[in-house]
C-alpha positions as CSV (number, residue, x, y, z in Angstrom):
1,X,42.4,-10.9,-56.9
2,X,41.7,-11.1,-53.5
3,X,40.4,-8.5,-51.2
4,X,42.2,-9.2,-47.3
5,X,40.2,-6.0,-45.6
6,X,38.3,-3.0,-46.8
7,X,38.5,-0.3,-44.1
8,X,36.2,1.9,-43.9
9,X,33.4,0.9,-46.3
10,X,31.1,3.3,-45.2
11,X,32.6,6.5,-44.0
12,X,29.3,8.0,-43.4
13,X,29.1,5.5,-40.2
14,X,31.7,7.7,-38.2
15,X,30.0,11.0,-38.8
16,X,26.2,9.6,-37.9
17,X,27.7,7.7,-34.9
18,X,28.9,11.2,-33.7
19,X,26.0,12.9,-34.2
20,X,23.8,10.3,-32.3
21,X,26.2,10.8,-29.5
22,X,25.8,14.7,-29.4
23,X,22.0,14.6,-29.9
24,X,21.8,12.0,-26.7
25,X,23.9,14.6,-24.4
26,X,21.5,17.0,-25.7
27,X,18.1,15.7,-24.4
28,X,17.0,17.9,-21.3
29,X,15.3,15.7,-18.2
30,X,11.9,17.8,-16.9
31,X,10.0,16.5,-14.0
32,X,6.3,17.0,-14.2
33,X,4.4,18.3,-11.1
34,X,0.7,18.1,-9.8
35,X,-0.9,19.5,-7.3
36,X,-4.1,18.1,-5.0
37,X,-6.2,20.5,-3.4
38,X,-7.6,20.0,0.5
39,X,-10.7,18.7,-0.6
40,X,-9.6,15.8,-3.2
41,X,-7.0,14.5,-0.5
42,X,-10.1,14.7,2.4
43,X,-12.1,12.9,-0.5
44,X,-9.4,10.1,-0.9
45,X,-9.0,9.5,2.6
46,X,-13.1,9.3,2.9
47,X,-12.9,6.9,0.5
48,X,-10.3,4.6,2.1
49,X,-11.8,4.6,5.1
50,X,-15.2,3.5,3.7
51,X,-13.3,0.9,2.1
52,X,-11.4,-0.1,5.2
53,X,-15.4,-0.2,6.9
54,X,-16.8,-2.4,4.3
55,X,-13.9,-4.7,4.4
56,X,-14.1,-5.1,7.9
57,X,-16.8,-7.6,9.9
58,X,-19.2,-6.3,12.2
59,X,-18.6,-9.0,14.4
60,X,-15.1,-10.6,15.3
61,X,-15.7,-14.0,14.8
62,X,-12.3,-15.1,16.0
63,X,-12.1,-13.4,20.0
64,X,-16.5,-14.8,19.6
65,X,-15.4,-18.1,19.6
66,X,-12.2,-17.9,22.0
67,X,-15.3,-16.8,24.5
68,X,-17.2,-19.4,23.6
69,X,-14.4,-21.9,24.8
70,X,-14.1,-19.9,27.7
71,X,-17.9,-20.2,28.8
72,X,-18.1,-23.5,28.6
73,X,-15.0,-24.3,30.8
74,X,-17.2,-25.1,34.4
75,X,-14.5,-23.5,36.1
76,X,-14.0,-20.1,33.8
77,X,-17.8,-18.8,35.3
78,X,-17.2,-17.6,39.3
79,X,-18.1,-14.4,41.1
80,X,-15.0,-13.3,40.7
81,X,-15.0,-13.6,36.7
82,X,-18.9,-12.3,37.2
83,X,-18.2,-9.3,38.7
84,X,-15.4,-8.1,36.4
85,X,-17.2,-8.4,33.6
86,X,-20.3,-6.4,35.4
87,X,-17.8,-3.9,36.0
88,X,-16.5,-3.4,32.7
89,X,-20.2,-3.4,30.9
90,X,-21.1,-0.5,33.7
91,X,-17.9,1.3,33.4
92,X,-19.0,1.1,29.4
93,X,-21.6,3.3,29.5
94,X,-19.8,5.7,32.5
95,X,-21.4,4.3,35.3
């Protein structure tokens, strides 16, 4: 004897397929919600910016040498370029 198709072999399969589908629609979505006080956000940003400071070279190596190259061109030092910079150093400190 020889068996072509067997439908249905586990009828159980429909009714827990249907109740998987119902339990899935029934799952709420909640959104959690904190809260940070004045303090802890002034505290974060004090921290960044300490960060930021130690990160950060005391001297700018990079415009150090473009005046470097600057100074040693003959032409670069004149009274013009002299007074300017005189200027600026006495306009500094609000002279």
């Amino acid at each position: 004897m020889m068996i072509d198709k067997v439908a249905g072999v586990n009828p159980l399969n429909n009714l827990q397929e249907t109740k998987r589908t119902n339990n899935a629609k029934s799952v709420r979505s909640t959104s959690d919600e904190i809260s940070v006080s004045k303090e802890a956000k002034a505290m974060s940003d004090a921290y960044y910016l300490n960060k930021v400071a130690e990160e950060t070279p005391d001297v700018r190596t990079d415009l150090v040498e473009q005046i470097k190259q600057k100074i040693r061109d003959p032409n670069y030092l004149n009274s013009e370029t002299i007074a300017a910079t005189a200027d600026r150093i006495l306009s500094a400190y609000g002279l």
